[in-house]
VMD Tcl script that draws the C-alpha trace (Angstrom):
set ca {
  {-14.61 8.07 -7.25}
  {-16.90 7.34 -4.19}
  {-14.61 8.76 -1.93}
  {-14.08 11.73 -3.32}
  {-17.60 12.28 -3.85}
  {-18.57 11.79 -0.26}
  {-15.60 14.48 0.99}
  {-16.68 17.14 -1.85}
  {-20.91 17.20 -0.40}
  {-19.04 17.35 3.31}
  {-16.55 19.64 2.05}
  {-19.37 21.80 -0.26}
  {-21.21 22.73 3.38}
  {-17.96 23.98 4.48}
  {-16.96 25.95 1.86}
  {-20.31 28.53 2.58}
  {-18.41 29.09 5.66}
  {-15.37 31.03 3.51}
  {-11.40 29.75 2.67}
  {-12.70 28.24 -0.17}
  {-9.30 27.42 -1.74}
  {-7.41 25.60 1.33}
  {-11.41 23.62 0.48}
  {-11.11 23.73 -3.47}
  {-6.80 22.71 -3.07}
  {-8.41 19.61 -0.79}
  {-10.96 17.96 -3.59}
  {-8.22 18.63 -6.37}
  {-6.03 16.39 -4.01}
  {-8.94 13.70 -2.96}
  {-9.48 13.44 -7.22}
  {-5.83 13.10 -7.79}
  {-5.90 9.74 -5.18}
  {-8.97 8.59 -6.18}
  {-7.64 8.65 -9.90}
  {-4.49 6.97 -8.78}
  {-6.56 4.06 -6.73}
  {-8.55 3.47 -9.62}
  {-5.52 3.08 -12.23}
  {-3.63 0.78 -9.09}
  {-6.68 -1.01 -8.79}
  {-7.00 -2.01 -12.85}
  {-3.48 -2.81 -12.79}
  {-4.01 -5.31 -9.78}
  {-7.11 -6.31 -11.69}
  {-5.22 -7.14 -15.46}
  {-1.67 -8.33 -13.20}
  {-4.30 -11.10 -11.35}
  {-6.87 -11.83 -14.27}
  {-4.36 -12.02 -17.27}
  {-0.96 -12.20 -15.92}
  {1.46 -15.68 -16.22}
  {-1.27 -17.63 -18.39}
  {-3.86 -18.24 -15.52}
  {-7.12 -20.04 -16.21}
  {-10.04 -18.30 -14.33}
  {-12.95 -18.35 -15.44}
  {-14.60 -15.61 -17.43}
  {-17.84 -14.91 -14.45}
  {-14.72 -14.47 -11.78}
  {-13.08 -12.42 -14.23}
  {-16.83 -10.13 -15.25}
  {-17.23 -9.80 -11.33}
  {-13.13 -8.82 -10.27}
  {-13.40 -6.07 -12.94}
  {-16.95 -4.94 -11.46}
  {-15.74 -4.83 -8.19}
  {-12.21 -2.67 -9.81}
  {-14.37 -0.04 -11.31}
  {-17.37 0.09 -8.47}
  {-15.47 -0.80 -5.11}
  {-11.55 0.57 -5.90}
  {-10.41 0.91 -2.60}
  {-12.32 -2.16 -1.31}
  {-10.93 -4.18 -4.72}
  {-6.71 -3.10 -3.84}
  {-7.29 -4.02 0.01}
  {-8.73 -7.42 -1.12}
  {-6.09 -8.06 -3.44}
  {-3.70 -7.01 -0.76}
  {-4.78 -9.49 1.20}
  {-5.53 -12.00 -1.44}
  {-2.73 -12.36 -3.54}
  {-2.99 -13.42 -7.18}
}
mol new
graphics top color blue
foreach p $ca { graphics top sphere $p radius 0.5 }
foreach p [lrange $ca 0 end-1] q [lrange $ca 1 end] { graphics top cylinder $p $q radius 0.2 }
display resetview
């Protein structure tokens, strides 16, 4: 959700300017990935947390599913690089 909130204020400026669809078509797309990171990012979060009977403890788990919902994009490219 953060990114596509930072594109729509930059993209809100430019839309005074006129082609407001090719603008409106853009943040429709942006929402579309951002929804899609977010659901990839809670399946990373319930594959890693709850998947093939780990034990982790419940604060690691509170703080992985904080950083799923807040940080998406930051949580998938930390679990790419830190695997389960």
């Amino acid at each position: 959700m953060i990114i596509s909130t930072f594109f729509a204020h930059q993209l809100k400026a430019k839309q005074l300017e006129g082609n407001d669809s090719i603008y409106h078509n853009w943040i429709i797309e942006l929402k579309i990935f951002d929804i899609a990171l977010t659901i990839y990012a809670f399946y990373l979060y319930f594959k890693c947390n709850f998947g093939s009977g780990k034990k982790i403890s419940i604060s690691k788990k509170i703080i992985d599913f904080i950083f799923a919902c807040c940080c998406n994009l930051l949580y998938v490219i930390y679990r790419t690089v830190v695997k389960c």
